[in-house]
TIMI-192658 format. One record per residue (C-alpha): x negated, y, z negated. Coordinates in steps of 0.02 Angstrom, whole numbers, padded with zeros to 5 digits, always signed. Last residue first. Layout:
BEGIN
XYZ ...
# end
This chain:
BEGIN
-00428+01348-00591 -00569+01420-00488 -00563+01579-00574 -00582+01496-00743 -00752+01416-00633 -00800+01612-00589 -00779+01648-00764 -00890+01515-00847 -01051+01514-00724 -01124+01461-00541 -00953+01381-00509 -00959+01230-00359 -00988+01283-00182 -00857+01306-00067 -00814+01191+00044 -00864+01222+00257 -00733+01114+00329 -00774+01011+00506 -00902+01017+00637 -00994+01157+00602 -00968+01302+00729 -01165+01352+00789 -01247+01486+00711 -01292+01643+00727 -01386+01808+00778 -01555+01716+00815 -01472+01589+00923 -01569+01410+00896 -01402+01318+00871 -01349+01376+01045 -01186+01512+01025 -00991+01483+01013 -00909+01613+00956 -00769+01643+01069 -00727+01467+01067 -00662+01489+00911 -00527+01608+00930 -00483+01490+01075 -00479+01363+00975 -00376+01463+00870 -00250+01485+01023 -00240+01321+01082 -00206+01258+00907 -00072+01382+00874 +00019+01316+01039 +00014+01137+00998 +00102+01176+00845 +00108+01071+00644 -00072+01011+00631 -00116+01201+00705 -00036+01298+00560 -00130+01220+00418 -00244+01366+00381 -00054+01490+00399 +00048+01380+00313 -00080+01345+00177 -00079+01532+00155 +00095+01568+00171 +00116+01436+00022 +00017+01506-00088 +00129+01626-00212 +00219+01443-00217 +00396+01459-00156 +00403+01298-00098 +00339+01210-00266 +00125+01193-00257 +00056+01063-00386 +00089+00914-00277 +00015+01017-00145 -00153+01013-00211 -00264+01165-00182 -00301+01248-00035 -00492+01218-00003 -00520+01080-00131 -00350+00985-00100 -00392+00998+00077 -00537+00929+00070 -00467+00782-00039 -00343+00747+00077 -00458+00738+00225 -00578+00606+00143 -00421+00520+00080 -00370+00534+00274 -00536+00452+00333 -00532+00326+00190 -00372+00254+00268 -00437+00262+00432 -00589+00169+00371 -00459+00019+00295 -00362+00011+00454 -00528+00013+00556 -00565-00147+00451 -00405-00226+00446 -00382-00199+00621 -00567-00307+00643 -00497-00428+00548 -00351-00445+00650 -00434-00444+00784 -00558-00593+00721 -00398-00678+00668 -00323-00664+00860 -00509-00713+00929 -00532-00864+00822 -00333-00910+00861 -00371-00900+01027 -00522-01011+01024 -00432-01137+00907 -00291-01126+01076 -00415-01134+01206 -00497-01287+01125 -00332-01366+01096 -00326-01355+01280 -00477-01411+01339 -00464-01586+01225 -00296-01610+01286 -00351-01595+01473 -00509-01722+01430 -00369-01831+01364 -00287-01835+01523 -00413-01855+01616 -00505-01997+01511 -00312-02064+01520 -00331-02081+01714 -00491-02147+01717 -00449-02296+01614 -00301-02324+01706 -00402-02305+01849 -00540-02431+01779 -00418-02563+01736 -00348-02586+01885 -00536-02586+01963 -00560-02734+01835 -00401-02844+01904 -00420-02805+02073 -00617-02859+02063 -00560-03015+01950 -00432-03034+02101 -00538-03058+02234 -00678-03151+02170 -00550-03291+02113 -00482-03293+02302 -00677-03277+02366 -00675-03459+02296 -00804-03508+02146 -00979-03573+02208 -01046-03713+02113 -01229-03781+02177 -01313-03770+01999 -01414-03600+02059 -01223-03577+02128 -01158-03589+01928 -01311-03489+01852 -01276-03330+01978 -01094-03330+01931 -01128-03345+01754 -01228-03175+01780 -01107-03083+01895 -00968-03130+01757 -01075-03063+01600 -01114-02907+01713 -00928-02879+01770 -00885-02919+01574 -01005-02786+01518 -00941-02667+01640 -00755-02687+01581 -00817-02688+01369 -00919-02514+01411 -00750-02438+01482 -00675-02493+01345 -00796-02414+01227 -00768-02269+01339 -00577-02258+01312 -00596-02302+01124 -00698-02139+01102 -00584-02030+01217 -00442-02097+01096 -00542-02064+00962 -00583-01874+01021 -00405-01858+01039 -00350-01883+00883 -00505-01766+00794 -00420-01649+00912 -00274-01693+00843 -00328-01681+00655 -00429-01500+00697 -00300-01436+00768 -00184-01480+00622 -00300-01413+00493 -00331-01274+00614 -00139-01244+00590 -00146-01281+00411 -00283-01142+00373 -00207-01014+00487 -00045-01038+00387 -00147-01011+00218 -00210-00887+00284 -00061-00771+00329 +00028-00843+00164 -00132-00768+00054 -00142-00623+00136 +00050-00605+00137 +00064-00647-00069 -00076-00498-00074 +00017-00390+00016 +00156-00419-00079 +00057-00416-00234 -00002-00241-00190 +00180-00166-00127 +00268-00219-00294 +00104-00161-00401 +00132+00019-00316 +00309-00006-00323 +00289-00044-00511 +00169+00109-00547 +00290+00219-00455 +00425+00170-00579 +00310+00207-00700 +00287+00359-00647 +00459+00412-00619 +00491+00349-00797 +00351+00450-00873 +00431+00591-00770 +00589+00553-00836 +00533+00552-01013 +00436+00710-00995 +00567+00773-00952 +00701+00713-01076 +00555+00799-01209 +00565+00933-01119 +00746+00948-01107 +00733+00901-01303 +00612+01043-01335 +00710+01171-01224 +00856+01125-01341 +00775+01138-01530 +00689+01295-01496 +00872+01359-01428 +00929+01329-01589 +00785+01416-01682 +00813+01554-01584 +01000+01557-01612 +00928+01532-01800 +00801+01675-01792 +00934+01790-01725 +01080+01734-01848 +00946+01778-01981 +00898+01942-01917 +01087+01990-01901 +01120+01963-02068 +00976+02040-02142 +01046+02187-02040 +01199+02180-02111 +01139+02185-02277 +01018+02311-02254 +01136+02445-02325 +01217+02382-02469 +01426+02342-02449 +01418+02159-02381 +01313+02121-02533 +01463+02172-02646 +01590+02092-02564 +01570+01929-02616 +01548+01990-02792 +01704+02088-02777 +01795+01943-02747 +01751+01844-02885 +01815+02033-02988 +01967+01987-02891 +01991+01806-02927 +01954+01836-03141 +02073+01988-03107 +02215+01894-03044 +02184+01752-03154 +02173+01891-03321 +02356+01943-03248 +02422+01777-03225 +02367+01722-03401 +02439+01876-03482 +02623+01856-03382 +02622+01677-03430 +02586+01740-03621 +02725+01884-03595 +02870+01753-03549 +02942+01723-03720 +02930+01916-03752 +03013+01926-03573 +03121+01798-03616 +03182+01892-03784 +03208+02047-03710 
# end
């Protein structure tokens, strides 16, 4: 008796623990017990799963976004990639036709000296047959006439000359001709290329042209997926770029209605896409979009 009387304050603090913990716990429970409760509950846990998912389809569009910025940019690059290349080429491509005329030019320039000296010689021979027919004439006016030996071999001598002077007047004649052909050629081959430049630059515009008529009477197919509610549309208007047989048989189609431009009951096929106007008001251009 006397350690349970010794043992009654232990017992007394236990006790008012035990109650202290579940009266605590009867305050938890207590909103768990009233009627909306549970529905509060549920509410909340709704708006923060929706909340949550809030928070995800923003970051995937965010990531997106990111990656499409990124796509472009990469485009962007490649775009500036392809330009300067072109642009190093241009330059290159001229730059080589510049040293190789340079180069023509210099030889021909060569050759033209050579041809120059060859005629200056040429001048120098027949000045020294007149010079020598002239002293010749003084010296038998003085009664000195030189042997037909000496005659002889000054003539040798001088027509010598003159072949070899005749020949390389040939030959550089042949040089001249030839680096003409080949500046001529390279004239024609760069006006060529020009003129592919040129047609490549109007085909270029031609299928822009196209593009955008398309993109005005079906719509741009960047913005059209596969399954696009338009698709069989553009596959059916398109159908002849893709079949030799569908454009046989809308030509055909056509043909049936072809009538002089002056035919009071119609009018001729125009020759290419008829676009539709622009909006006359508000909801037909909302329409339009």
């Amino acid at each position: 008796r006397s350690e349970a009387e010794g043992d009654e304050p232990g017992w007394a603090r236990a006790r008012e623990e035990a109650e202290a913990a579940l009266q605590e716990l009867r305050e938890v429970v207590r909103p768990l017990r009233e009627p909306g409760y549970g529905e509060a509950l549920r509410r909340k846990a709704e708006r923060a799963r929706k909340r949550r998912l809030r928070l995800q389809r923003r970051r995937h569009e965010a990531r997106a976004a990111k990656e499409e910025e990124a796509a472009r940019a990469a485009e962007r690059e490649a775009k500036i990639d392809q330009w300067r290349a072109k642009c190093i080429q241009e330059v290159e491509e001229k730059n080589r036709e510049r040293e190789l005329k340079a180069a023509a030019d210099s030889v021909l320039s060569e050759v033209r000296k050579k041809q120059a000296d060859t005629k200056r010689m040429m001048d120098i021979l027949r000045g020294l047959e007149k010079l020598r027919k002239l002293r010749k004439e003084a010296a038998a006016r003085k009664g000195v006439c030189p042997p037909p030996s000496a005659d002889e071999a000054f003539e040798n001598q001088v027509e010598s000359l003159k072949t070899l002077l005749k020949t390389r007047t040939e030959l550089y004649e042949a040089e001249e001709r030839a680096l003409r052909v080949m500046l001529e050629g390279e004239q024609e081959e760069e006006r060529k290329r020009e003129m592919e430049k040129k047609q490549k630059k109007e085909r270029e515009k031609l299928l822009q042209q196209k593009l955008e008529m398309d993109s005005k009477l079906f719509g741009d197919p960047a913005e059209f997926p596969l399954g696009h509610l338009l698709q069989p549309f553009r596959d059916y208007y398109l159908q002849a770029e893709h079949s030799v047989a569908a454009l046989i048989q809308i030509r055909h189609e056509w043909d049936q209605y072809l009538v002089p431009a002056d035919h009071p009951e119609g009018s001729c096929i125009p020759p290419g896409w008829v676009l539709p106007s622009l909006p006359t008001n508000d909801t037909w251009a909302t329409a339009v979009r």
